[in-house]
VOTINU-27246 format. One record per residue: residue number from 1; x, y, z of N, C-alpha, C, O, CB in turn; chain. Coordinates in steps of 0.02 Angstrom, whole numbers, plus 50000, padded with zeros to 5 digits. Glycine has a CB too. Layout:
BEGIN
NUM X Y Z X Y Z X Y Z X Y Z X Y Z A
...
This chain:
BEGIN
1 49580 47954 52587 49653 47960 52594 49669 47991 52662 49637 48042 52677 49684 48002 52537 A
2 49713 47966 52704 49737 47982 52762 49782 48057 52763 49803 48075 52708 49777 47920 52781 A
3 49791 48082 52798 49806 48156 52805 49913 48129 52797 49956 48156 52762 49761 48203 52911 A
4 49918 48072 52843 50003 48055 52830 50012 48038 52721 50056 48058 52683 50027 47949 52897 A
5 49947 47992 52705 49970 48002 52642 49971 48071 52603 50008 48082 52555 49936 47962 52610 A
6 49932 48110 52628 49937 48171 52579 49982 48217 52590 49986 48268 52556 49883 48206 52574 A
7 50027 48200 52652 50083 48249 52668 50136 48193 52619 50188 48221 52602 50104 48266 52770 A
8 50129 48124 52596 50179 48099 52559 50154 48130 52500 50177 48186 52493 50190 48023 52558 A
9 50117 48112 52458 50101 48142 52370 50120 48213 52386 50180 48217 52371 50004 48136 52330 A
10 50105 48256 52403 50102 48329 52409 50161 48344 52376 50161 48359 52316 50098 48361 52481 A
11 50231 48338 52423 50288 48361 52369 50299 48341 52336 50337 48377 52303 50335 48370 52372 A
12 50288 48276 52306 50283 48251 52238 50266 48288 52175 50294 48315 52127 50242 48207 52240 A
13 50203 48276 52200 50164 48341 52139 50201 48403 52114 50219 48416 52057 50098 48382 52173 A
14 50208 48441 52173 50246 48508 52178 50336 48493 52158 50380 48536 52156 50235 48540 52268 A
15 50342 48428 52145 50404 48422 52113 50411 48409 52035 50461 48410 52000 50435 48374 52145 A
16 50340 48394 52018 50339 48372 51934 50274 48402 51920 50217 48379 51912 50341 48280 51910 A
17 50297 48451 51920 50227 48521 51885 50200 48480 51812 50140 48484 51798 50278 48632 51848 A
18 50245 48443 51770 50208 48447 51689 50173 48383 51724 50136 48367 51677 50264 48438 51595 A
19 50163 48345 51764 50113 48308 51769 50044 48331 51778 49995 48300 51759 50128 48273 51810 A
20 50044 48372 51801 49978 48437 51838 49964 48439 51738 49931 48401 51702 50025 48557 51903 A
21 50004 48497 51721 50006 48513 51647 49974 48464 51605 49923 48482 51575 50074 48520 51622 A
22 49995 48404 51599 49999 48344 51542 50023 48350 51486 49997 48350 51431 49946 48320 51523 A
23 50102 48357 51514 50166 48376 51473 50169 48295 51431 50158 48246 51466 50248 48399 51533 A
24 50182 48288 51361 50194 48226 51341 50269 48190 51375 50323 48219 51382 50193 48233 51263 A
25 50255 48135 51387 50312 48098 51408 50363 48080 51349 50353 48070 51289 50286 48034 51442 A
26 50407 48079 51377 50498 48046 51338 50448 48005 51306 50394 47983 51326 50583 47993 51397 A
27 50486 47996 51238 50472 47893 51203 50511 47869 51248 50560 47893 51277 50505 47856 51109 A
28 50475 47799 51249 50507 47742 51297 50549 47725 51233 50533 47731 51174 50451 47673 51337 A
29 50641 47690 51277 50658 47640 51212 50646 47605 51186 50608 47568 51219 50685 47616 51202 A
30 50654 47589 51142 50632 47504 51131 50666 47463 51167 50707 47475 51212 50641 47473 51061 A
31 50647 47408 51144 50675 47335 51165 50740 47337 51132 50758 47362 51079 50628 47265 51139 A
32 50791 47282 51210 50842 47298 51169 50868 47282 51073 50903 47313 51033 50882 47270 51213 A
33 50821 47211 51070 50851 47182 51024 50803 47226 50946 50820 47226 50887 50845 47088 51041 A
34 50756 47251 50969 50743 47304 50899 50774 47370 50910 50764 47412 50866 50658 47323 50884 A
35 50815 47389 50965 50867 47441 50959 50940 47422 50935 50975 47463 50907 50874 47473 51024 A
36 50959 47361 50945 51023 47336 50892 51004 47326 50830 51045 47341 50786 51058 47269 50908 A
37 50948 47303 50813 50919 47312 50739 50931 47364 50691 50964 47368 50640 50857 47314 50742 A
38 50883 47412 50730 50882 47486 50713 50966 47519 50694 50975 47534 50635 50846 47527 50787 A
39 51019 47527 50738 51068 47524 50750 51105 47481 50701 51133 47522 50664 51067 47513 50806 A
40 51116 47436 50686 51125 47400 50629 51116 47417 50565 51162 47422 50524 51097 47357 50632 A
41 51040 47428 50551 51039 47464 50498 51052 47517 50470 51065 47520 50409 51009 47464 50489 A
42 51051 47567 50508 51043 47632 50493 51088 47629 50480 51090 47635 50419 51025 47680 50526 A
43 51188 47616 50522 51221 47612 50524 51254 47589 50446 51288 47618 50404 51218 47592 50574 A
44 51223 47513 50451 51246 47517 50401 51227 47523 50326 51252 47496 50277 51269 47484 50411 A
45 51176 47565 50332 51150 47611 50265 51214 47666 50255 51230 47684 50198 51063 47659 50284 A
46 51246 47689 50307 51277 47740 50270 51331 47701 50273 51371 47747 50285 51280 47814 50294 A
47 51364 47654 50272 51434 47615 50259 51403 47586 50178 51408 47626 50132 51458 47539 50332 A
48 51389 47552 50172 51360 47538 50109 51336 47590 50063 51330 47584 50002 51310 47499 50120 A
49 51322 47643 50099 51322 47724 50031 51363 47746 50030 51363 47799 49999 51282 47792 50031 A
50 51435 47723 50067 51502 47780 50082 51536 47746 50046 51586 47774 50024 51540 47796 50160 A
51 51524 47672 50025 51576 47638 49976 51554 47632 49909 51587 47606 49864 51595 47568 49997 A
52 51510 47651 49903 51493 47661 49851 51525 47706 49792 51537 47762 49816 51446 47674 49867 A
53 51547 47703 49709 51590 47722 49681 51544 47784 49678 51483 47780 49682 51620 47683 49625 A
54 51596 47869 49668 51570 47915 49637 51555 47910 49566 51582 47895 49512 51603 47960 49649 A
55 51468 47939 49606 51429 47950 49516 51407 48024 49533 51408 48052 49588 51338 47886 49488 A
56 51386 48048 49471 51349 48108 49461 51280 48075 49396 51287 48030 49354 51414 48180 49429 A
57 51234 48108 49406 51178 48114 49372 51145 48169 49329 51110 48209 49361 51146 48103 49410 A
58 51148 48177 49271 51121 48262 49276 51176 48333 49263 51234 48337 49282 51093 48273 49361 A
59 51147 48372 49236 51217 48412 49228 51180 48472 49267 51121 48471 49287 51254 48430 49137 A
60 51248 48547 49276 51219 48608 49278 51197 48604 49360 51235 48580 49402 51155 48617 49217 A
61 51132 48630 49374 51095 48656 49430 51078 48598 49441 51090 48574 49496 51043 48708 49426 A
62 51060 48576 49413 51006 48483 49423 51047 48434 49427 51064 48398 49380 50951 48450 49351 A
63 51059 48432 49469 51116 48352 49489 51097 48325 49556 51077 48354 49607 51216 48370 49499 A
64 51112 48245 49538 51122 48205 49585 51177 48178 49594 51198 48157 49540 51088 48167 49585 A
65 51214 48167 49638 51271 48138 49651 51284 48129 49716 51260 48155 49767 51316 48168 49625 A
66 51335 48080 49707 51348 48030 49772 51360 48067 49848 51346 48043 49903 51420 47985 49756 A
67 51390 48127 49833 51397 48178 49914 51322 48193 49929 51298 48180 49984 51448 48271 49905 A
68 51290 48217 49888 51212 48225 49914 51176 48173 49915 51123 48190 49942 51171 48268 49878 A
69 51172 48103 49897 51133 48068 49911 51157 48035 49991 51115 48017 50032 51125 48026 49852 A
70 51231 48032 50004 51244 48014 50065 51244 48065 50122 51254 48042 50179 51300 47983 50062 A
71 51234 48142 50116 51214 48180 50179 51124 48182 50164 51082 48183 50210 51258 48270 50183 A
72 51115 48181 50120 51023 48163 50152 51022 48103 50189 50983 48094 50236 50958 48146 50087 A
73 51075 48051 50164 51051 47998 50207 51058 47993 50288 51031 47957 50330 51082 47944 50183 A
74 51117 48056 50293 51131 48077 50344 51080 48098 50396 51079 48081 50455 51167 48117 50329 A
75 51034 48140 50364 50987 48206 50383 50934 48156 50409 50905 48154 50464 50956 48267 50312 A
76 50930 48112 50350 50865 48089 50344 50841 48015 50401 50789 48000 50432 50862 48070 50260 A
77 50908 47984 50395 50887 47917 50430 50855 47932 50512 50816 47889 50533 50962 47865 50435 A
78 50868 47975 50545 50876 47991 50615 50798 47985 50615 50765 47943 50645 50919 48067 50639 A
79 50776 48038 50573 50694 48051 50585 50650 48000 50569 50592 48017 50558 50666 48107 50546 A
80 50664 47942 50565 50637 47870 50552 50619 47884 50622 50576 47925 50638 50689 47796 50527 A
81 50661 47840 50673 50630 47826 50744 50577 47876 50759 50516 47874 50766 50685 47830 50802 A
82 50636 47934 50764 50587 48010 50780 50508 48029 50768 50470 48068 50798 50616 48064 50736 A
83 50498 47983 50709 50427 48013 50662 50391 47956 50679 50333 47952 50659 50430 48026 50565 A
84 50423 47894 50727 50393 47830 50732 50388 47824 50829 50371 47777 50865 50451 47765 50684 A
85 50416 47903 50846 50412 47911 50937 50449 47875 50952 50418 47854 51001 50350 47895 50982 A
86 50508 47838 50952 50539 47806 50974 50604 47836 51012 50629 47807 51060 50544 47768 50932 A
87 50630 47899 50983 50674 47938 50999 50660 48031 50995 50658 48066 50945 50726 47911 50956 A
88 50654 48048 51061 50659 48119 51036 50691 48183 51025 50749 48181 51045 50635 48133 51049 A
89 50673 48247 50998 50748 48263 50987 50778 48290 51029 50836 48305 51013 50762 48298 50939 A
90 50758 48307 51091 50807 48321 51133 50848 48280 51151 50896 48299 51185 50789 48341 51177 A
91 50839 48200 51128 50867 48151 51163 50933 48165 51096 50990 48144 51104 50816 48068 51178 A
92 50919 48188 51057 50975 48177 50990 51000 48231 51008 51028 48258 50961 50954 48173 50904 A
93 51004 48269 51071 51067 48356 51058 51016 48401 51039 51044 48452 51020 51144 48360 50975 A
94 50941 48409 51034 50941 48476 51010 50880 48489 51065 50824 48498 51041 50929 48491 50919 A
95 50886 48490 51138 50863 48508 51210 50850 48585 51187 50884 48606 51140 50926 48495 51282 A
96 50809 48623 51212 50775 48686 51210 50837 48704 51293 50851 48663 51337 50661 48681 51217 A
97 50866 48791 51287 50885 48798 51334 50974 48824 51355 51007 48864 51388 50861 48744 51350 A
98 50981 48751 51294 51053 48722 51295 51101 48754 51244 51160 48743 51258 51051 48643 51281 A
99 51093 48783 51198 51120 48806 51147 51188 48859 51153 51246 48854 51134 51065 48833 51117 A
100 51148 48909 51188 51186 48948 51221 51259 48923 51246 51314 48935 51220 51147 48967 51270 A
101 51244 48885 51307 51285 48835 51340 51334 48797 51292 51393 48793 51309 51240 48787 51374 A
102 51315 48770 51237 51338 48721 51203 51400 48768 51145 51448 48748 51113 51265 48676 51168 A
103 51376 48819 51150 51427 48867 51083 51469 48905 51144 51521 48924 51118 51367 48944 51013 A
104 51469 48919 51195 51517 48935 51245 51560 48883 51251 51620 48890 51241 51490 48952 51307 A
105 51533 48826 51266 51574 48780 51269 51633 48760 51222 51693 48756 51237 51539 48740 51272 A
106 51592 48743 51145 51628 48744 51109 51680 48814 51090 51718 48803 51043 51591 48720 51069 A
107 51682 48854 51108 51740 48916 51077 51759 48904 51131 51810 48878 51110 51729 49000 51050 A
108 51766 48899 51201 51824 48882 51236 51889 48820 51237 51950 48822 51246 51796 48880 51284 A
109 51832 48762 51222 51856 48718 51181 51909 48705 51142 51953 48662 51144 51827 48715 51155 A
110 51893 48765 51095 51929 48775 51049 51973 48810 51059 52029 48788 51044 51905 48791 51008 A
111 51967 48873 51086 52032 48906 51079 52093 48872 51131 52152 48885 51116 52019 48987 51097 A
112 52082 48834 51183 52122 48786 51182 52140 48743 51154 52200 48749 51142 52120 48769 51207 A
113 52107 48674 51127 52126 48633 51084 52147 48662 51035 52188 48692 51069 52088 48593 51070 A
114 52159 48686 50970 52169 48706 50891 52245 48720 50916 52293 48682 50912 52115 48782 50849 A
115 52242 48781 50940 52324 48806 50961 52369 48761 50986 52430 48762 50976 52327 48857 51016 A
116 52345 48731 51011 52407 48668 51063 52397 48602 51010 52431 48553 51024 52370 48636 51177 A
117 52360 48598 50961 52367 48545 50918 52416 48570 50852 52451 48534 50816 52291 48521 50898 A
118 52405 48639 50851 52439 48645 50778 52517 48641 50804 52561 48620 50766 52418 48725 50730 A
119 52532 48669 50892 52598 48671 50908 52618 48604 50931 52679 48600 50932 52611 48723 50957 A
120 52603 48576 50940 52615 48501 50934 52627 48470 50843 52681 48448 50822 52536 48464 50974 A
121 52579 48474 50811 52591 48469 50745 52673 48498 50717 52712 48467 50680 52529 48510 50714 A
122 52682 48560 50745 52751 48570 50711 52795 48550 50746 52840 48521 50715 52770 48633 50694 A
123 52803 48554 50817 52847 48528 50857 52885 48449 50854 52939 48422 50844 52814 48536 50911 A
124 52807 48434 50871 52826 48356 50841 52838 48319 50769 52883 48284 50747 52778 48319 50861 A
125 52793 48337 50748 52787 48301 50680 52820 48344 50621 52857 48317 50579 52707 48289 50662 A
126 52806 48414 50620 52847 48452 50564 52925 48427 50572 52953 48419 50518 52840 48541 50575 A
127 52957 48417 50620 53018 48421 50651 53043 48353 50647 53079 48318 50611 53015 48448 50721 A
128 53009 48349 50700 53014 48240 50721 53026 48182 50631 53066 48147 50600 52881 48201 50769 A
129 52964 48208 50630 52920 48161 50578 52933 48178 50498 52919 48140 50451 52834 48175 50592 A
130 52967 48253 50491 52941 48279 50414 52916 48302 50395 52932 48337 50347 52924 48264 50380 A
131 52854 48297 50424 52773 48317 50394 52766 48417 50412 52786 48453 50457 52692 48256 50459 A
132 52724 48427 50343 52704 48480 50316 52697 48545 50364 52642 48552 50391 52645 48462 50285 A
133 52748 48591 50376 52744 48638 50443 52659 48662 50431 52635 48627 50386 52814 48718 50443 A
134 52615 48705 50454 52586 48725 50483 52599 48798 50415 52652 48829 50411 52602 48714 50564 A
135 52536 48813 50368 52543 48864 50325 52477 48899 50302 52431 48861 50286 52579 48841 50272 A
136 52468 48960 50298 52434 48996 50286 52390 48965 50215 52413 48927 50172 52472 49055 50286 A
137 52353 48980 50216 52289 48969 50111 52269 48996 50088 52232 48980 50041 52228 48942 50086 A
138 52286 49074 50112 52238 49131 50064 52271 49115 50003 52232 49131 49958 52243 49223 50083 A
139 52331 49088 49977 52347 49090 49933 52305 49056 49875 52296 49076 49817 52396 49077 49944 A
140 52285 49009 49899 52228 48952 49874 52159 48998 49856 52127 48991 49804 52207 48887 49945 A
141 52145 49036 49900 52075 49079 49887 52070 49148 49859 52049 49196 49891 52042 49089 49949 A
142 52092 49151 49792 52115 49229 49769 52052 49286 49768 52054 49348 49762 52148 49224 49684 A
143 51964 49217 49780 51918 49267 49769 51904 49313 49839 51866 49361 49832 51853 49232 49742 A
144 51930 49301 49898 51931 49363 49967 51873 49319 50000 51874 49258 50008 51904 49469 49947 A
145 51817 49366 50019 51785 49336 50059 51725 49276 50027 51688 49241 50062 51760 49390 50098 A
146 51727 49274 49954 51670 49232 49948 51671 49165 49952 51629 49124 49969 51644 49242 49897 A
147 51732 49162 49931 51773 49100 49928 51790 49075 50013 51785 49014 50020 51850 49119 49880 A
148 51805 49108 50064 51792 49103 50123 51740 49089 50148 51736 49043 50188 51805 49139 50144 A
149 51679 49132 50128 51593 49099 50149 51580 49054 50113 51534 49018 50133 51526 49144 50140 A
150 51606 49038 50059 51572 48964 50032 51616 48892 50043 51599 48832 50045 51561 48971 49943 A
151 51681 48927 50047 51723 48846 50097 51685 48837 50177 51654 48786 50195 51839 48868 50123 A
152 51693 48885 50211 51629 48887 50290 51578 48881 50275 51571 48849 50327 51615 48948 50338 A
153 51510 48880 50245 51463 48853 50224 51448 48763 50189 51398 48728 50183 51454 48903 50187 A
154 51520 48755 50172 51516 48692 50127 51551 48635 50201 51543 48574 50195 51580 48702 50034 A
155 51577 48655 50246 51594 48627 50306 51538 48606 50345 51520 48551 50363 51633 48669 50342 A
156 51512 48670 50354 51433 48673 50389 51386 48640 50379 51352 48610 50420 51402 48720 50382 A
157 51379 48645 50314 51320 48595 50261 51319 48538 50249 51274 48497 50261 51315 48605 50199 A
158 51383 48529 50216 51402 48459 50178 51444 48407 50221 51459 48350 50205 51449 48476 50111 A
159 51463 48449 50298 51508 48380 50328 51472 48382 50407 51433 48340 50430 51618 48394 50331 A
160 51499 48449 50442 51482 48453 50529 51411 48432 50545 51401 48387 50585 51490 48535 50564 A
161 51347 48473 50503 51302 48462 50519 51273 48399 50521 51260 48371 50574 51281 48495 50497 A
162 51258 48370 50453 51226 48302 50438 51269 48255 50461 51233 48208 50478 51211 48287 50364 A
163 51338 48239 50473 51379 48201 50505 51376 48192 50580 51392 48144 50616 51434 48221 50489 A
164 51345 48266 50597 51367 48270 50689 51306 48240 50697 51305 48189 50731 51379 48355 50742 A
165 51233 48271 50662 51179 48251 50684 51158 48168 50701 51128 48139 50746 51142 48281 50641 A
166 51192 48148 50638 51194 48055 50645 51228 48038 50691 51207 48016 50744 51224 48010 50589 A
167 51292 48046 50673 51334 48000 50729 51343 48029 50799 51352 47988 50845 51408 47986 50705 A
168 51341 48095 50813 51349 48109 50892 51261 48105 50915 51228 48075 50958 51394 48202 50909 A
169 51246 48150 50862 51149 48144 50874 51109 48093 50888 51070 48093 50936 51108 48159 50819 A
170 51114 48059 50858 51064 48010 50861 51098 47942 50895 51079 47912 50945 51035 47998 50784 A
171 51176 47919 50837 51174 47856 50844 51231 47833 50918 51242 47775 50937 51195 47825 50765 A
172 51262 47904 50951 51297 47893 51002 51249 47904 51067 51270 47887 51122 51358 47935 50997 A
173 51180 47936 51059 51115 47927 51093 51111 47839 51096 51126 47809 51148 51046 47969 51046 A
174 51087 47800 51032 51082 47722 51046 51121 47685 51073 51100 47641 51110 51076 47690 51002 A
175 51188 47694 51060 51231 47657 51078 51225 47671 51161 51223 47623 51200 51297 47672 51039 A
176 51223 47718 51176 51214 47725 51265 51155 47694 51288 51158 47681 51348 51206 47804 51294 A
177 51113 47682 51266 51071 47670 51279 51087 47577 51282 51074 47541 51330 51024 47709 51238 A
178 51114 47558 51223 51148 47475 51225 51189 47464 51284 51180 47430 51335 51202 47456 51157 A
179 51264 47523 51258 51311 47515 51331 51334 47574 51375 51377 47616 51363 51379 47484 51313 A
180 51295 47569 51431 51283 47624 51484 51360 47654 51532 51362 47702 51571 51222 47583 51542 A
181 51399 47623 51519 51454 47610 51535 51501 47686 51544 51469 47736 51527 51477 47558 51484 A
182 51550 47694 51562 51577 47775 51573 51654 47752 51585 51661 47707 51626 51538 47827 51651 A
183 51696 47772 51562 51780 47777 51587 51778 47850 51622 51734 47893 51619 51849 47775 51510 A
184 51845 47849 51659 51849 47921 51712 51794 47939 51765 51748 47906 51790 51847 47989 51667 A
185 51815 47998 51772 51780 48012 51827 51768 48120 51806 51802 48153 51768 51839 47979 51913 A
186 51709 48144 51850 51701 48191 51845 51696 48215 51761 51668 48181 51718 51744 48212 51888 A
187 51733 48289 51749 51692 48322 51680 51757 48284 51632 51760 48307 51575 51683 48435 51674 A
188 51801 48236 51646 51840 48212 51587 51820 48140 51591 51864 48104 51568 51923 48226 51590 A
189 51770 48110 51613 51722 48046 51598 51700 48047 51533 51685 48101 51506 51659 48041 51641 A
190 51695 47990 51502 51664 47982 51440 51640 47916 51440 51665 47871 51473 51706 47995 51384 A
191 51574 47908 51388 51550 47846 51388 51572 47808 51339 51590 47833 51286 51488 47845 51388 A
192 51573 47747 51350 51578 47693 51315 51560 47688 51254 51599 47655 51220 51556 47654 51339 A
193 51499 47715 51216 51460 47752 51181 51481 47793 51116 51466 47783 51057 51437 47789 51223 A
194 51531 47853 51153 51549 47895 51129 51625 47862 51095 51642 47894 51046 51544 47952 51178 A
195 51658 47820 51107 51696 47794 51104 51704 47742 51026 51740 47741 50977 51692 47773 51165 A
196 51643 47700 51056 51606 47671 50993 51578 47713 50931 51582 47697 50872 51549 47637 51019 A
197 51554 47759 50953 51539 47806 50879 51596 47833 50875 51599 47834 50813 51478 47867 50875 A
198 51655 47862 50896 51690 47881 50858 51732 47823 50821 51739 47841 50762 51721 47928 50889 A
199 51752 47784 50829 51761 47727 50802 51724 47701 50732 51756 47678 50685 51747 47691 50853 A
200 51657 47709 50732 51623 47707 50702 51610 47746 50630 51592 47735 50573 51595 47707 50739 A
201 51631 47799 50672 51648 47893 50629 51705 47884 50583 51702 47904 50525 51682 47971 50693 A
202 51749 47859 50604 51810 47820 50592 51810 47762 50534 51854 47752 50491 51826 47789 50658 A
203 51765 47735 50542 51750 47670 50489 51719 47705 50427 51746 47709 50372 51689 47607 50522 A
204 51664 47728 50445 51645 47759 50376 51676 47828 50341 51645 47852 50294 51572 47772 50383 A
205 51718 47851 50357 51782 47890 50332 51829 47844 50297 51851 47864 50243 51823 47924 50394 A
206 51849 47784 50319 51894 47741 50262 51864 47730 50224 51885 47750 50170 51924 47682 50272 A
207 51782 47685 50223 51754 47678 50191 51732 47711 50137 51707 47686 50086 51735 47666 50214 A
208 51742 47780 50151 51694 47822 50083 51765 47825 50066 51775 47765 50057 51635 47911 50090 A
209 51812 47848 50057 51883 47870 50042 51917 47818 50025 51965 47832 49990 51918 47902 50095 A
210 51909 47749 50039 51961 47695 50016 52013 47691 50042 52059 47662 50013 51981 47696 49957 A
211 52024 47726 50123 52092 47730 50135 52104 47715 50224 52097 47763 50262 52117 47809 50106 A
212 52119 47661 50248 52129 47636 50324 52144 47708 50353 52110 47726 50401 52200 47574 50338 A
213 52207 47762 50319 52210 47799 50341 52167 47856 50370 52186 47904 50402 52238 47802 50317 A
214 52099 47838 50349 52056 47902 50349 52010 47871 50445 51957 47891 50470 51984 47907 50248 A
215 52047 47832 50466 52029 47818 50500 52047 47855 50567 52021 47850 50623 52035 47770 50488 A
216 52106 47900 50541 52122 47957 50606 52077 47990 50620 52093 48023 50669 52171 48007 50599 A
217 52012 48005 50599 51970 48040 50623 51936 48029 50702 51901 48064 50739 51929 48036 50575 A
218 51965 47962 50706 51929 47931 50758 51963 47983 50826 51925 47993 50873 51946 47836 50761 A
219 52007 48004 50828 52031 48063 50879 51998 48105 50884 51980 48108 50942 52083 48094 50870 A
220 51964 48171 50835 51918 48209 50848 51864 48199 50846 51823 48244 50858 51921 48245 50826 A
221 51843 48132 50829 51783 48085 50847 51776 48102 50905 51728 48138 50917 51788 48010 50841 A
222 51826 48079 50969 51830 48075 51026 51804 48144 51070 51766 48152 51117 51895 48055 51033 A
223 51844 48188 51030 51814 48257 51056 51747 48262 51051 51703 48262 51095 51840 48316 51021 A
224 51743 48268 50978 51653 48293 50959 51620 48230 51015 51580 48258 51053 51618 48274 50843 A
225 51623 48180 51025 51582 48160 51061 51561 48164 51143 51511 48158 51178 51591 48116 51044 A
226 51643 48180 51149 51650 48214 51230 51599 48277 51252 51560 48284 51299 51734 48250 51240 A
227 51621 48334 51178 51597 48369 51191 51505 48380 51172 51468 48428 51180 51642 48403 51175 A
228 51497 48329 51153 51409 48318 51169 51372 48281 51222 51312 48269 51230 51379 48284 51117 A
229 51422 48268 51254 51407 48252 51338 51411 48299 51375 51365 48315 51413 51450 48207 51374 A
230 51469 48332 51369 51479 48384 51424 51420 48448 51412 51394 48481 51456 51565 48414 51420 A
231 51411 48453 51355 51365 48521 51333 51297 48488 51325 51256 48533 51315 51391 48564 51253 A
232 51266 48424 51325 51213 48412 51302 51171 48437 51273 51114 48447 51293 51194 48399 51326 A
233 51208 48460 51185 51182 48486 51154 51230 48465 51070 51285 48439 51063 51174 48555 51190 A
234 51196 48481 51034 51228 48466 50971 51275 48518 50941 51315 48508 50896 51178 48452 50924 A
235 51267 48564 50966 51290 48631 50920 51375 48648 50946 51416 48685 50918 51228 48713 50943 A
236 51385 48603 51014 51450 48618 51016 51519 48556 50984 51580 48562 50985 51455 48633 51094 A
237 51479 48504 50961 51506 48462 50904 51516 48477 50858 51568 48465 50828 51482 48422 50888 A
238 51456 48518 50829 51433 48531 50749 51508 48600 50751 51558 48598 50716 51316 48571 50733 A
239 51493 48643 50794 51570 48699 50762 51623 48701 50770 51665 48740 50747 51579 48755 50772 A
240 51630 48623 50833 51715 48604 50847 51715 48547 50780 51775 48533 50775 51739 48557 50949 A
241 51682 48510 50730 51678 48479 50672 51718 48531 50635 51777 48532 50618 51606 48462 50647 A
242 51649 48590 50624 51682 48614 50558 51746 48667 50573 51779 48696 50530 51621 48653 50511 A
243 51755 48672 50654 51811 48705 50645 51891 48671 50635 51942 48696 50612 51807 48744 50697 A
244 51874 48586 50671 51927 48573 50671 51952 48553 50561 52004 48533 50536 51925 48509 50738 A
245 51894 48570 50535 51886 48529 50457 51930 48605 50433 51976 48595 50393 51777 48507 50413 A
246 51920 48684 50456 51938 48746 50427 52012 48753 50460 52045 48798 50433 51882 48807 50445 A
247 52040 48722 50505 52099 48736 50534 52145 48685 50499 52203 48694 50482 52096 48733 50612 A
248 52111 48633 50491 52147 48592 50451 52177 48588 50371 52227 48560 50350 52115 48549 50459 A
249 52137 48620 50342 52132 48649 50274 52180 48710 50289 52231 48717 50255 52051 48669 50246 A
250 52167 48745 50331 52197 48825 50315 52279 48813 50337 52318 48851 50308 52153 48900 50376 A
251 52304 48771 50377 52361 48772 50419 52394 48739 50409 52454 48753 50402 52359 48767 50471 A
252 52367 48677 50402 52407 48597 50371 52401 48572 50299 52441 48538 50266 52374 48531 50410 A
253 52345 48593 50283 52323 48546 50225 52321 48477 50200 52296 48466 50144 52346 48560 50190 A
């Protein structure tokens, strides 16, 4: 090797240390047409478990029923690719690093958005429209705080988490990967992607519910998905989810 090539490799090297290491590499994607597959299905495994009529199985402690068989399916479908290297999880929101970042994000987030939505809510719509001013729920919760940790736990559990993880996690990861595409410019850009899963987020909300209307979700779709771009991380979806699910309950109902 010539002394001009080794002044080229040199900073190379010294620019990608885990090669020295033998850091494992990203999964490659697949091909496109077994990533619309994939995408397809998964997808529509949980549209076909969301329309599905409520059953229960079992009484007491020991039950099966239709909310838990469709957030495992939640939990569960993602780690198919994952367990098959095809996707990893940093690529789904949960990057080592980022966390921090991602829960700052989200409470700033928030304490802008919530306030200027609920005053919009009364301004416009309490006023304009009719609709239900903006009201307190302790009344609803006479047990104090337990009844408070187990409505915030049942947000956490049963909707933000296993919901964010699929659709912002994993399946607004594929879809970018299909369409690479971006509207705007700078930190209020969003992808094409994110757009489509909330949309998507959107579909299977009528679907489990029976109701076109449940399709407004597709607005804070928009957020949660924004805000797993901007934070590249999952955790600032997952508590603008369950916060926008606790403001909504407590204020509007």
């Amino acid at each position: 090797m010539s002394e001009q090539d080794s002044e080229q490799t040199g900073p190379e090297e010294a620019q990608n240390p885990d090669a020295e290491e033998g850091a494992p590499e990203q999964p490659k994607p697949p091909r496109r047409q077994l990533l619309v597959a994939e995408v397809v299905l998964s997808f529509g495994t949980i549209l076909a478990l969301s329309m599905v009529p409520e059953f229960s199985i079992g009484s007491g402690s020991v039950r099966l029923d239709h909310p838990l068989v469709l957030t495992a399916a939640l939990i569960y479908l993602p780690f198919v690719p994952y367990a098959q290297r095809r996707i990893s999880l940093s690529e789904m929101g949960l990057g080592s690093g980022k966390f921090a970042r991602s829960v700052k994000f989200a409470a700033i987030t928030g304490l802008i958005i919530f306030p200027l939505f609920l005053l919009i809510w009364y301004l416009a719509g309490g006023l304009a429209l009719g609709l239900p001013a903006p009201r307190p729920i302790t009344s609803e919760f006479p047990y104090g705080a337990y009844a408070w940790a187990d409505l915030v736990a049942r947000q956490f559990l049963g909707a933000a988490i296993p919901e964010e993880w699929f659709f912002r996690g994993y399946l607004q990861r594929r879809l970018q990967q299909l369409f690479p595409r971006r509207f705007g410019t700078g930190r209020w850009s969003i992808s094409a992607a994110a757009l489509l899963t909330a949309w998507l987020f959107g579909l299977a909300h009528a679907a489990r519910y029976g109701n076109i209307l449940r399709m407004n979700v597709f607005l804070p779709g928009i957020l949660f998905g924004w805000a797993r771009e901007r934070s590249d991380h999952l955790a600032a979806p997952i508590l603008l989810h369950a916060a926008s699910n606790l403001v909504l309950m407590a204020f509007v109902g």
